[in-house]
N, C-alpha and C positions, 0 to 999 in steps of 0.2 A: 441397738448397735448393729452394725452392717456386718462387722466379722474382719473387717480388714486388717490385715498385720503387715502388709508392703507394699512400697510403690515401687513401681517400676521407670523412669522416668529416659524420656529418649534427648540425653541432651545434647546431642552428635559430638560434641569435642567438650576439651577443656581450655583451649587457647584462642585469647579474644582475638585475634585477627584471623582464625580458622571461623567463629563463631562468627564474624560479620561474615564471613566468604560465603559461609554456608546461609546468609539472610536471617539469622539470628540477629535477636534486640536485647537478650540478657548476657550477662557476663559471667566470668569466672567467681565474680562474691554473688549473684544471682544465685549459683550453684553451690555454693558454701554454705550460703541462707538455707535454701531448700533443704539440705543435707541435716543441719542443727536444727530446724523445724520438723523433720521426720522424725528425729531420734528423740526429742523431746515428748513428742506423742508416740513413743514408744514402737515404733515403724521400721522392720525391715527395709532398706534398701540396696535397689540395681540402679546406675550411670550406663547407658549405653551410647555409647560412643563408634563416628565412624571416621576411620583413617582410610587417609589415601585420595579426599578429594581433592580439585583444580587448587594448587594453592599449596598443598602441604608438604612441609619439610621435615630433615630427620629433627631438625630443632624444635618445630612446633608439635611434633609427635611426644618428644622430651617433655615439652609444658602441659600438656594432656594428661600423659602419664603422672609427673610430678603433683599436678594437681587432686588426683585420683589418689595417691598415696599418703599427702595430705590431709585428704575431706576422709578417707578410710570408709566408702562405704560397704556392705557388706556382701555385695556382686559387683561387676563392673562388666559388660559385653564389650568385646574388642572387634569391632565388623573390619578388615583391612581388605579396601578395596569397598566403593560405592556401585550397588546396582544402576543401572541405568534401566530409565526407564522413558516409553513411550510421551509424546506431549508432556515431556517438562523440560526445567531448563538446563538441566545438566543433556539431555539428550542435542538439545539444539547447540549448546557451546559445542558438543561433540562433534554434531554434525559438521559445523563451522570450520572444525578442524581439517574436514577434509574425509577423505576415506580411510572408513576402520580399520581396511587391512597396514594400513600406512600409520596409524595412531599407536605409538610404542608406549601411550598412556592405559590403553583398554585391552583386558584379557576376556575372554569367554568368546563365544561364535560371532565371529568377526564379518564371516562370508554370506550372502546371502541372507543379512538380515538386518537387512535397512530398516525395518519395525520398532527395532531392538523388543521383538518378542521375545525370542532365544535370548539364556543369561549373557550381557553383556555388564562388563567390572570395570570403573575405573582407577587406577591407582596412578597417582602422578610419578613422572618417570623416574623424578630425582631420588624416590624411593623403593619404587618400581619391585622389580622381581626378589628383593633382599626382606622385602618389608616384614615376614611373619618371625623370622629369625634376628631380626634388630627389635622388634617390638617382644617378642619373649627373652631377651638381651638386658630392654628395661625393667622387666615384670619380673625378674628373676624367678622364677616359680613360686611367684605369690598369689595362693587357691585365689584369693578374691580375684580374680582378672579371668574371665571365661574368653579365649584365646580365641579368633577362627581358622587358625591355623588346619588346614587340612590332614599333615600330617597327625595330628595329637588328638583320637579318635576319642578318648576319656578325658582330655583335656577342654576340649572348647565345648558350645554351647550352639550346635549343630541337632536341633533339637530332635529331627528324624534320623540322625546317624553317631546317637551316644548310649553306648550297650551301659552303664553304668547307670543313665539315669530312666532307660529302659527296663532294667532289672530291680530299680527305687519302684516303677510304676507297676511291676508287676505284682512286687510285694506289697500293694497298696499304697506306697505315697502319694498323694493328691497337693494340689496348687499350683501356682505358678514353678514352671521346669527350673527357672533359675534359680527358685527358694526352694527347691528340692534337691539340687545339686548342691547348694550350701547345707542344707542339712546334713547329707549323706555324708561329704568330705569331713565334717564336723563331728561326725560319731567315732 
C-alpha cells in the first residue's frame, strides 16, 4: 500500500459554463463521480476551486458554491482572484485588453510589469473588489471552505501566513496542510 488517505484535486469551478471558460472537458457530475469514487475508497478529500476568472458571475459563483455544499467534500480551497501568468492565455487575453493600469479586472503590480513577473490577479469586474465578502456570505462559516480572504489569517489556506496551522506543524502534524487543517479544526 502506498499510504495515501487524500486527494487533493484541482478542479477550478463547479459551474459548467465557468468549466468550458476555463478549457475544461469534465462537468459538474464528472465531479460528483470523483467525489463518490474517493469516499468509497475511503479517501479524504480537497476541490480547489478558482473564482474571479474572464467570465464569472455572482450567479456562477452561487453554482460553484452550491455544488461544493452538495458533493460535501472534506476541504474545499476558495482561490478569489486568478494569477496571471507569463506565456499563457489568460495573460494574452489580458494583454488584448489593453494596458494594466486601465484594466479594472486585475489587481496586484499593474506598473512596470509587462512580464507579469510581479503577482498580477484577475478578478472579473462584475465581482470585482466585493468578491471575498460575498464569497464568505455564501460559505457562511462552514470550516470545509479554506477562504483566501486576506483578511481571515486562521481562516484561509495561505500556507506560508497561517499561525494555526504553523503551530499544528510545529507540534508535529505532517501531510498535506489542507488535511492538517481539517484535522486540527476537528479536534
Amino acid at each position: 500500500l502506498a499510504g495515501c488517505v487524500g486527494v487533493n484535486f484541482g478542479v477550478d469551478h463547479g459551474d459548467s459554463y465557468m468549466l468550458a471558460r476555463l478549457g475544461r472537458t469534465y462537468t459538474p457530475n464528472d465531479i460528483r463521480y470523483a467525489a463518490q469514487v474517493c469516499r468509497k475508497a475511503g479517501l479524504t478529500i480537497m476541490f480547489d476551486m478558482l473564482l474571479g476568472s474572464p467570465g464569472e458571475t455572482r450567479e456562477s459563483i452561487v453554482r460553484a458554491i452550491d455544488l461544493m455544499q452538495e458533493i460535501k467534500p472534506d476541504r474545499v480551497g476558495l482561490s478569489c482572484g486568478v494569477r496571471v501568468y507569463p506565456n499563457t492565455g489568460l495573460a494574452e487575453f489580458v494583454e488584448r485588453q489593453g494596458p494594466m493600469s486601465m484594466n479594472p479586472n486585475l489587481h496586484g503590480v499593474l506598473k512596470n510589469n509587462d512580464d507579469f513577473l510581479q503577482p498580477v490577479f484577475y478578478v472579473e469586474s462584475c465581482v470585482g473588489e466585493g468578491i471575498h465578502g460575498y464569497v464568505a456570505s455564501l460559505i457562511k462559516g462552514d470550516d470545509r471552505f479554506l477562504h483566501t480572504d486576506p483578511s481571515l489569517v486562521d481562516g484561509n489556506y495561505n500556507y506560508n501566513n497561517n499561525s494555526t496551522l504553523a503551530q499544528a506543524i510545529a507540534n508535529g502534524a505532517r501531510g498535506a496542510y489542507w488535511d492538517i487543517l481539517r484535522k486540527v479544526t476537528a479536534a
